[in-house]
DSSP file (Angstrom, degrees, kcal/mol; ACC not computed):
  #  RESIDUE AA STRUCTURE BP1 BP2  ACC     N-H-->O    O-->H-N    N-H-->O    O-->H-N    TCO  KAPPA ALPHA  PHI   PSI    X-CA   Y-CA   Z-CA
    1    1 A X              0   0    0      0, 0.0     2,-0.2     0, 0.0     3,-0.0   0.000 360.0 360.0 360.0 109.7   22.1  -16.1   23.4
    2    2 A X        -     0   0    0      1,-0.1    67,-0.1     2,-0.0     2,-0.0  -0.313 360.0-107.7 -63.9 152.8   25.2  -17.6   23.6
    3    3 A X        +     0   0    0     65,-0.2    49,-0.2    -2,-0.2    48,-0.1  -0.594  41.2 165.5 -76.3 134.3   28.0  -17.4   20.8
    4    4 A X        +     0   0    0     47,-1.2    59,-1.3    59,-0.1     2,-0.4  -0.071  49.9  79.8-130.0  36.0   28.1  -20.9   19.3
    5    5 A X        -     0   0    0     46,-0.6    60,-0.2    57,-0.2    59,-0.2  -0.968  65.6-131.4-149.7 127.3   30.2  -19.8   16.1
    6    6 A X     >  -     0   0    0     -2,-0.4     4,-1.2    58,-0.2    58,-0.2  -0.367  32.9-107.7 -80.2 167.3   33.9  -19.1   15.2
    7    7 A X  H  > S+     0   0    0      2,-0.2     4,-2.7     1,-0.2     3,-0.2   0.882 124.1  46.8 -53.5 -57.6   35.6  -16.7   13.6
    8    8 A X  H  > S+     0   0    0      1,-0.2     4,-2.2     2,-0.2     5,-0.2   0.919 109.4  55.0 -64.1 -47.5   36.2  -19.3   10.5
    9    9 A X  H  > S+     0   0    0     54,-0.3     4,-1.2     1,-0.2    -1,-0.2   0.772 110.5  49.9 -45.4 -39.4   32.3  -20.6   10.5
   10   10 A X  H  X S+     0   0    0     -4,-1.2     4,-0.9    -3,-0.2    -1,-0.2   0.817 105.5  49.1 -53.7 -54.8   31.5  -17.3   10.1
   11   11 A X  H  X S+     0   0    0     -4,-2.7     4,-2.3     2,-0.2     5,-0.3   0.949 114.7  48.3 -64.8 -35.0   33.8  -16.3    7.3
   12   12 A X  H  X>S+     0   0    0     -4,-2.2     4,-2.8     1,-0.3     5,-0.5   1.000 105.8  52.8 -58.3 -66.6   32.7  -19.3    5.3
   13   13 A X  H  X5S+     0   0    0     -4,-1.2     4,-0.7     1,-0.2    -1,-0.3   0.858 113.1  46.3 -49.2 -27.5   29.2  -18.9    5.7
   14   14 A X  H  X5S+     0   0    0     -4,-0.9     4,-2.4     1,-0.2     3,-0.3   0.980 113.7  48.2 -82.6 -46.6   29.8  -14.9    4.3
   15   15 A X  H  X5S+     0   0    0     -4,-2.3     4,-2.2    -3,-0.4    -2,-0.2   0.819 113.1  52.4 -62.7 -34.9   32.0  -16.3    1.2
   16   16 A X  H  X5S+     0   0    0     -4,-2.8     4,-0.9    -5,-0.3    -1,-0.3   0.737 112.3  44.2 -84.7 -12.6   28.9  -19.0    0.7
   17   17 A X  H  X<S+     0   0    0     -4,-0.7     4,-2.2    -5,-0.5    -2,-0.3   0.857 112.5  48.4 -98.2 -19.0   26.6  -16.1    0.7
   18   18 A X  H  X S+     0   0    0     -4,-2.4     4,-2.6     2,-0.2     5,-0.3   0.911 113.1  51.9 -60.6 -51.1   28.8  -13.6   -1.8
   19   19 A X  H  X S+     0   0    0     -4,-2.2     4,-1.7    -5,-0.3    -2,-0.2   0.883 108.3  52.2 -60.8 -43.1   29.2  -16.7   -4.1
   20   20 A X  H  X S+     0   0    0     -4,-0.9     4,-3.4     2,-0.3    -1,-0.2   0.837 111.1  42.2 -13.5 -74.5   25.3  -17.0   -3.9
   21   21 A X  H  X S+     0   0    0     -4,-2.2     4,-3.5     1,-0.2    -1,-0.2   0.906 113.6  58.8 -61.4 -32.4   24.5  -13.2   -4.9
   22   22 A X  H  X S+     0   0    0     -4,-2.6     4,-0.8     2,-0.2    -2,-0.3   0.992 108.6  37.9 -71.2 -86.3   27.3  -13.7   -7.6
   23   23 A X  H  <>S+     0   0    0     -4,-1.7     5,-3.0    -5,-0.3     6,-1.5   0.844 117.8  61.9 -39.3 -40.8   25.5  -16.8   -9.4
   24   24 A X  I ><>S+     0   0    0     -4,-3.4     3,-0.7     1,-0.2     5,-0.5   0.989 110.6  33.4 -49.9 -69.6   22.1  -14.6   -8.7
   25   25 A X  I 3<5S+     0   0    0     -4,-3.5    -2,-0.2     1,-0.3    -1,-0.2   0.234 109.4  58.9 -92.4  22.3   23.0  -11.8  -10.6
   26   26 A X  I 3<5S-     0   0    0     -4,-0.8    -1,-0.3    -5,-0.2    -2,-0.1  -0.285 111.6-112.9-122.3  34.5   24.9  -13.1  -13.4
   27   27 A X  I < 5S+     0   0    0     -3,-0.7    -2,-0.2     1,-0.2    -3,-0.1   0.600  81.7 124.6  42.1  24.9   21.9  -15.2  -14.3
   28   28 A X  I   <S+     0   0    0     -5,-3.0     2,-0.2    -6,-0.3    -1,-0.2   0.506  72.1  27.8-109.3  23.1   23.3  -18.1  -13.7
   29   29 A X  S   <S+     0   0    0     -6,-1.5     2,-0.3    -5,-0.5    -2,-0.1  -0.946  74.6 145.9-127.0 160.3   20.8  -19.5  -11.2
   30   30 A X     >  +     0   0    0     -2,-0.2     4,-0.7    -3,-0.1     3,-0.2  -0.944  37.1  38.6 179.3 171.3   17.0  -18.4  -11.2
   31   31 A X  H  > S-     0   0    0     -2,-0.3     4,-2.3     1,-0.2    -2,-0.0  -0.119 120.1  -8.5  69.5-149.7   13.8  -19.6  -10.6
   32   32 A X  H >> S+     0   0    0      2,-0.2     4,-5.3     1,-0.2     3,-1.8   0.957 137.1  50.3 -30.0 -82.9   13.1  -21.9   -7.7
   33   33 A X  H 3>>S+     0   0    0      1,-0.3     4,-1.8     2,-0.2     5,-0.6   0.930 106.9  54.9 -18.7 -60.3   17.0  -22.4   -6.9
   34   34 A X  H 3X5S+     0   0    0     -4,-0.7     4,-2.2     1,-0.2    -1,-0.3   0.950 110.0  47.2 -63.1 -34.1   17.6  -18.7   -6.9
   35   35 A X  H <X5S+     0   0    0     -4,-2.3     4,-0.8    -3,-1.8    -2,-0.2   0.727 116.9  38.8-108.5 -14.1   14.9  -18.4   -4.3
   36   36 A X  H >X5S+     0   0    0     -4,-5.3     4,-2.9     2,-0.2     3,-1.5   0.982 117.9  51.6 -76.5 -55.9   16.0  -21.3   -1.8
   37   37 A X  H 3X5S+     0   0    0     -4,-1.8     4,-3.8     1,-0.3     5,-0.3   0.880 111.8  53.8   2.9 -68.3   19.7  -20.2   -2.6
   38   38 A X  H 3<<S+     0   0    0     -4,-2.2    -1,-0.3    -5,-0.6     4,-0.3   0.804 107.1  43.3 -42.9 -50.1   18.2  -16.6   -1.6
   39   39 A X  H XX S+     0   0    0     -3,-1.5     3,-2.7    -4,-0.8     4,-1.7   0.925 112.9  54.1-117.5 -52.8   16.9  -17.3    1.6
   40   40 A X  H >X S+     0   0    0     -4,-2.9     4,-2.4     1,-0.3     3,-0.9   0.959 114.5  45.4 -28.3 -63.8   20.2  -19.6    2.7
   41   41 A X  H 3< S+     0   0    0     -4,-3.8    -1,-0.3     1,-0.3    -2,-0.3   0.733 112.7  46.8 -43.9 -28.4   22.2  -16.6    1.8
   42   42 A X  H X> S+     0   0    0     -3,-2.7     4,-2.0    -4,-0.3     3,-0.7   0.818 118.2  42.8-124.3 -47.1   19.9  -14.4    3.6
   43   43 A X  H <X S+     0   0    0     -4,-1.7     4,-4.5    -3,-0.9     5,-0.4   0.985 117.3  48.4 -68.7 -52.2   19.8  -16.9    6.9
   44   44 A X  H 3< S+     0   0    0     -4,-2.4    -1,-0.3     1,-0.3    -2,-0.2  -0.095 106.4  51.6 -85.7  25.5   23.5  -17.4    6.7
   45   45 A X  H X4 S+     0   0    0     -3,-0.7     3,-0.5    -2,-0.2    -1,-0.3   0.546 112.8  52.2  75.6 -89.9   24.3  -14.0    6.5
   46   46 A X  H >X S+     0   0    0     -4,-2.0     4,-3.3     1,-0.3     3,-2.2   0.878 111.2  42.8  35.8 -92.2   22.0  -13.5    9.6
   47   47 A X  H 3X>S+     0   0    0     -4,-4.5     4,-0.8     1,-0.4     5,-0.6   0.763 106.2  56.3 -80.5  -4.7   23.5  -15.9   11.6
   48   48 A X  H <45S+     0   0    0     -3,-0.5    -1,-0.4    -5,-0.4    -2,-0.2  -0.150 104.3  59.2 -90.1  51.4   27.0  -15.1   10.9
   49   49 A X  H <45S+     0   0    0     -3,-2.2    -2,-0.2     3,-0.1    -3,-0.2   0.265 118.5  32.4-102.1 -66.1   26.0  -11.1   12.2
   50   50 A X  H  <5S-     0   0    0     -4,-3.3    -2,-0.2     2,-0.1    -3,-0.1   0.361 107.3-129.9 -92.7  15.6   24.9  -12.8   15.9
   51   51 A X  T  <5 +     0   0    0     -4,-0.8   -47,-1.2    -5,-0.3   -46,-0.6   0.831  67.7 107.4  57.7  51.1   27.4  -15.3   15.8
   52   52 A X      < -     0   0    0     -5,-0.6     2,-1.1   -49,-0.2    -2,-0.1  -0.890  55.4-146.5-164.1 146.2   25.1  -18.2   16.6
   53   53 A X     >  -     0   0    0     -2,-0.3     4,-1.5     1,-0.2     8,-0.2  -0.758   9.2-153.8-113.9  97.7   23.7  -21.1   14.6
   54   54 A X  T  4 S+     0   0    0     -2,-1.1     4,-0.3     1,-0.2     3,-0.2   0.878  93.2  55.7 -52.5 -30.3   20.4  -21.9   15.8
   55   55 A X  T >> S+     0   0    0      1,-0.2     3,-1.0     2,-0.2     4,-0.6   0.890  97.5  64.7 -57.3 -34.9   20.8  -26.0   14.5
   56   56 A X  H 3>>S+     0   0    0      1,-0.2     5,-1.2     3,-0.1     4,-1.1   0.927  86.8  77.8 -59.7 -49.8   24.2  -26.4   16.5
   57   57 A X  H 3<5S+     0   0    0     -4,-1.5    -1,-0.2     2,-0.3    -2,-0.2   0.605  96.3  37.6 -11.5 -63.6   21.9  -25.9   19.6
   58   58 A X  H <45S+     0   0    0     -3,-1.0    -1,-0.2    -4,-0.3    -2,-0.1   0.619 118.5  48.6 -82.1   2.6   20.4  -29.6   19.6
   59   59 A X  H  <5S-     0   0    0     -4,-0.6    -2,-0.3    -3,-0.3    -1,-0.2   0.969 108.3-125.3-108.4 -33.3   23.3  -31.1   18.7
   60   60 A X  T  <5 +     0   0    0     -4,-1.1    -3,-0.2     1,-0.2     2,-0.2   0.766  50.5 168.1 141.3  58.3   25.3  -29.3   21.3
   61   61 A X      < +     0   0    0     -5,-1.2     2,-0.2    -8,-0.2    -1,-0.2  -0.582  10.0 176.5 -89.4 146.1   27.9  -27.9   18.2
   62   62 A X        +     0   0    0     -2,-0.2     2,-0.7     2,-0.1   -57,-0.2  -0.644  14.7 177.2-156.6  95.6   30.2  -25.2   19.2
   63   63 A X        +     0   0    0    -59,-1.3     2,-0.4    -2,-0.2   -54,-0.3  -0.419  53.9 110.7 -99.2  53.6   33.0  -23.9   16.4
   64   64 A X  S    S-     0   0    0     -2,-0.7     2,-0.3   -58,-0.2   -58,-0.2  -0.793  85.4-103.5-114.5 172.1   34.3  -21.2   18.9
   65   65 A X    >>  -     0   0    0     -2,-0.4     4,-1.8   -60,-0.2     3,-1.1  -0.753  37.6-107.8 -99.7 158.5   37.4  -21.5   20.3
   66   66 A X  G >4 S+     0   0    0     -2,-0.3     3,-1.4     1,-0.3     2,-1.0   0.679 117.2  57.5 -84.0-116.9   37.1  -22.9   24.5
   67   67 A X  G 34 S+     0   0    0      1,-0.3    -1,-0.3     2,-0.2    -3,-0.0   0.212 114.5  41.0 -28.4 -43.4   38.2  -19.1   26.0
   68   68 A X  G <4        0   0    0     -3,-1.1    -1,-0.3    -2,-1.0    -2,-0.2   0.965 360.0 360.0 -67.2 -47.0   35.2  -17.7   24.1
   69   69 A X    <<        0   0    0     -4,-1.8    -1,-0.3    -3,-1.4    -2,-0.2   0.568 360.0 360.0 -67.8 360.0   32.4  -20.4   24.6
């Protein structure tokens, strides 16, 4: 797999999954919401680990900087 994700895509995507667990567990999301919410967090989380975003792939998206990719 190549890396198709920057240093910055990454951090966002972790900060969108903190805010996530934060809204979870202060009860102010639940039900449905909380459990699509969940599973974003859960993906995006994921793919910012392996540093690659399986959707950029057909679109040929690439937030690394040109030495890395």
């Amino acid at each position: 797999m190549k890396k198709n994700m920057g240093n910055l895509d990454r951090i966002l995507r972790i900060v969108v999954a903190i805010v996530i667990a934060v809204l979870y567990f202060t009860n102010t999301i639940s039900g449905t919401l909380a459990a699509v919410l969940g599973l974003l967090a859960i993906v995006f989380v994921l793919t910012s680990t392996i540093s690659f975003c399986p959707l950029y792939l057909p679109f040929g998206i690439s937030t690394c900087p040109k030495d890395e990719a």
